[in-house]
N, C-alpha and C positions, 0 to 999 in steps of 0.2 A: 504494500500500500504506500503510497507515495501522497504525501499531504502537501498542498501548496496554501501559503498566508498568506491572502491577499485584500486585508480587512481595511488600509488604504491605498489601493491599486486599484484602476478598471481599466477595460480595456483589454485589446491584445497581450501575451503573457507567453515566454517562453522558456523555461526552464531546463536544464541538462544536466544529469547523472553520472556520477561514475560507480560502478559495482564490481567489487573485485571477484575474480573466481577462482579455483581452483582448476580449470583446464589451461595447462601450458600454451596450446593452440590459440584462447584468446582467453588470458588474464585478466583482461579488464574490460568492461562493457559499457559502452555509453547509451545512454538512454534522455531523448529529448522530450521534456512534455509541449504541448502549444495549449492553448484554453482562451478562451474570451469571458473574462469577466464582467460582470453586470452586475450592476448597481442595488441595491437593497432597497425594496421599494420603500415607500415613507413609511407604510403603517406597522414596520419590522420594528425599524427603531420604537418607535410607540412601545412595544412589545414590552415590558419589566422583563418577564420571565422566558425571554427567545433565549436559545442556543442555537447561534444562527452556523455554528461549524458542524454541529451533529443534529441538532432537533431531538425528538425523543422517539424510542423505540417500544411497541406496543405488540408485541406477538409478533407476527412477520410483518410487519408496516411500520417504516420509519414515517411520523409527521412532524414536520419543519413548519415555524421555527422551533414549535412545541405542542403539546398536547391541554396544556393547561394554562393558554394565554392570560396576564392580566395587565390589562389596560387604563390607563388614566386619562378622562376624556372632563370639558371646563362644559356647564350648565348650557344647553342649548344644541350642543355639536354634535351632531351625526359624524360613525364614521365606518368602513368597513376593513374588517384583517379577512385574509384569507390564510386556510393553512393546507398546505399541501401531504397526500398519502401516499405515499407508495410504498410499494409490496418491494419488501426486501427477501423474498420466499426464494431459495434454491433450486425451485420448479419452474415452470413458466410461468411470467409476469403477469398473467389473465388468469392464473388458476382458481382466485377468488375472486369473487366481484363485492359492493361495495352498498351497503342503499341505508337513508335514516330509517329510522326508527320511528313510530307514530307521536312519540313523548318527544319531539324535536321542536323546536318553536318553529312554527309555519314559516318564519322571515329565513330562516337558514336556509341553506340552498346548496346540495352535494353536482361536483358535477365533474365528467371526466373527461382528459385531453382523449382526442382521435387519435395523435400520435404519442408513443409512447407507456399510454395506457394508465398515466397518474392521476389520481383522483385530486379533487378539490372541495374545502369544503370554507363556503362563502359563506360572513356571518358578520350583518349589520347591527352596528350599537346605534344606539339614541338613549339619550343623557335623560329624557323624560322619563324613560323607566326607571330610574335615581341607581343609585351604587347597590351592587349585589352580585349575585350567579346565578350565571345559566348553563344549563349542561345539556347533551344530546347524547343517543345512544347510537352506533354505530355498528349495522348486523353487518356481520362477516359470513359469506357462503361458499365456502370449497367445494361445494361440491358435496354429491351424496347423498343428500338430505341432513346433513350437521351444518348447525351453525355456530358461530362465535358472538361475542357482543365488544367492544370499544365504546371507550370513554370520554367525551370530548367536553372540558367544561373551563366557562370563560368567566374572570373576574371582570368586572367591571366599579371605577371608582370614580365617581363626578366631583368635581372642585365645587366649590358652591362660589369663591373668587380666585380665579386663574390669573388676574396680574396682581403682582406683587412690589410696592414702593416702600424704601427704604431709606429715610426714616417717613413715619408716618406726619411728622411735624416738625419745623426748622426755625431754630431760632440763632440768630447769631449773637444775639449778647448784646453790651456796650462795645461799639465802634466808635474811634474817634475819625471826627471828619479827616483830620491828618493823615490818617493809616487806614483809611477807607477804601484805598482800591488795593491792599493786599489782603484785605479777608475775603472770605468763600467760604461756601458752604458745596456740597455734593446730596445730590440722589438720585437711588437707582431703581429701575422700572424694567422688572423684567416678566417674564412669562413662563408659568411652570409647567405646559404643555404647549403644544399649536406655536402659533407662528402673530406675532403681531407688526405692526408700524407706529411712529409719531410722527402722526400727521401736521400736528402745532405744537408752540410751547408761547406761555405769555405768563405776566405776570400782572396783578392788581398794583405793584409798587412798579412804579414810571423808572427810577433809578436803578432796579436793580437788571443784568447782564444775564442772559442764558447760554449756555455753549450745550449742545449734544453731542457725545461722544458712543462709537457703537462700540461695545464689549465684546458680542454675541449677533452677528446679523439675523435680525427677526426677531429676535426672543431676549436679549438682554441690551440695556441702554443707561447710560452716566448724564447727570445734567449736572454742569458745574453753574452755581449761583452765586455770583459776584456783585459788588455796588460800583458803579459807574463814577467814578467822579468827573467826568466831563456834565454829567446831569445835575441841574439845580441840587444842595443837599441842604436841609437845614438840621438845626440840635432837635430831635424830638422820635417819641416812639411810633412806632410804625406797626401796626397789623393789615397782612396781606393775605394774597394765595398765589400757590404758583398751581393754573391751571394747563393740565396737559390732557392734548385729544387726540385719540387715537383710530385706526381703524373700526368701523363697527358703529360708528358715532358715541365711543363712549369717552367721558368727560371724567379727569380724577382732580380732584380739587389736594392740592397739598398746605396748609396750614405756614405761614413766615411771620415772624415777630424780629425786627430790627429795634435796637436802639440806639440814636445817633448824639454823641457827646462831644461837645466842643471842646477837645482840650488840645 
């Protein structure tokens, strides 16, 4: 068995062996591999519980990424995994055939390549059915009149808030106007699943500076928050928000409290 890791690599792939032998005649034997690799669809990564180099073995049927997917999906989101069967039997690759079970939820959906002969089994979330398990039973038929049964059961976990800002509220203290444009403040906006954007940043205080910085494209973001001294400043405290809006039309309001001291 010859294992190639190619967890960041896509693409064409070519690899070459040497194996030593015992025949005088040829001592040594090269062996090249070639393969194309192909990219992990999105909802693998989703996956907590993928083993995306073995998947899991279940009688003669290995299913990738796993047999007992669980998934973290934020209030709202539909999404679908698919997990793939195939018969790892040492007989012919058709000896068994494949079908759900009547206790399957109706939305799942088994279904088999023409070529090759690997089964699939398609299986929609939606976040309105809130966090829990679902599982489906999977007949196995060799043939004969014996059957077998397979196990397929999926967690699912709803966020009730998928972004995440960091600090909830910012205060920067007494600032003297002197030393007013070396304080900052930071925060971070990120997303614990899916994929987001910022779309704006603004602030209620006219003085104060925004910079966005990406951490993370899509999913993680830095706002550095500065006071401007080219902007009017006078001595006096200040309650604001730093409102940021994102994809989706959602609006997070963040809490600033400045105090500006003449000294």
């Amino acid at each position: 068995m010859i294992k190639v890791h190619t967890a960041e690599q896509q693409g064409p792939i070519e690899r070459s062996y040497e194996v030593q032998t015992n025949d005088p005649r040829h001592p040594i034997i090269k062996v090249t591999l070639a393969a194309t690799v192909k990219a992990l669809p999105d909802y693998v990564k989703r996956i907590a519980t993928a083993d995306v180099g073995r998947g899991e073995v279940i009688g003669a049927f290995q299913v990738w990424p796993t047999a007992r997917p669980s998934i973290t999906v934020e209030a709202g989101e539909r999404l679908t995994i698919a997990l793939r069967i195939r018969s790892i039997a040492t007989g012919a690759p058709d000896a068994s055939t494949l079908k759900l079970a009547p206790d399957a939820p109706d939305t799942w959906k088994l279904r088999r390549e023409p070529k090759g002969g690997d089964y699939w089994l398609d299986i929609p979330t939606e976040a309105s059915s809130g966090s829990g398990t679902r599982a489906a039973t999977l007949v196995v038929d060799p043939g004969g009149g014996r059957t077998r049964e397979m196990r397929v059961r999926l967690t699912v976990n709803v966020l009730a808030e998928n972004l995440v800002v960091t600090p909830k509220a910012i205060d920067f203290g007494e600032v003297s106007l002197a030393k007013a444009r070396t304080s900052f403040q930071r925060v971070g906006i990120r997303k614990i699943v899916g994929t987001f954007h910022i779309k704006a940043l603004s602030s209620s205080l006219p003085f104060l500076k925004l910079e966005q910085t990406t951490i993370i494209e899509n999913s993680n973001y830095l706002v550095r928050i500065t006071i401007d001294p080219a902007k009017p400043l006078k001595p006096g405290t200040y309650d604001g928000v730093l409102l940021i809006e994102t994809d989706g039309d959602k609006r997070i309001e963040v809490p600033i409290k400045v105090k500006l001291v003449d000294q």
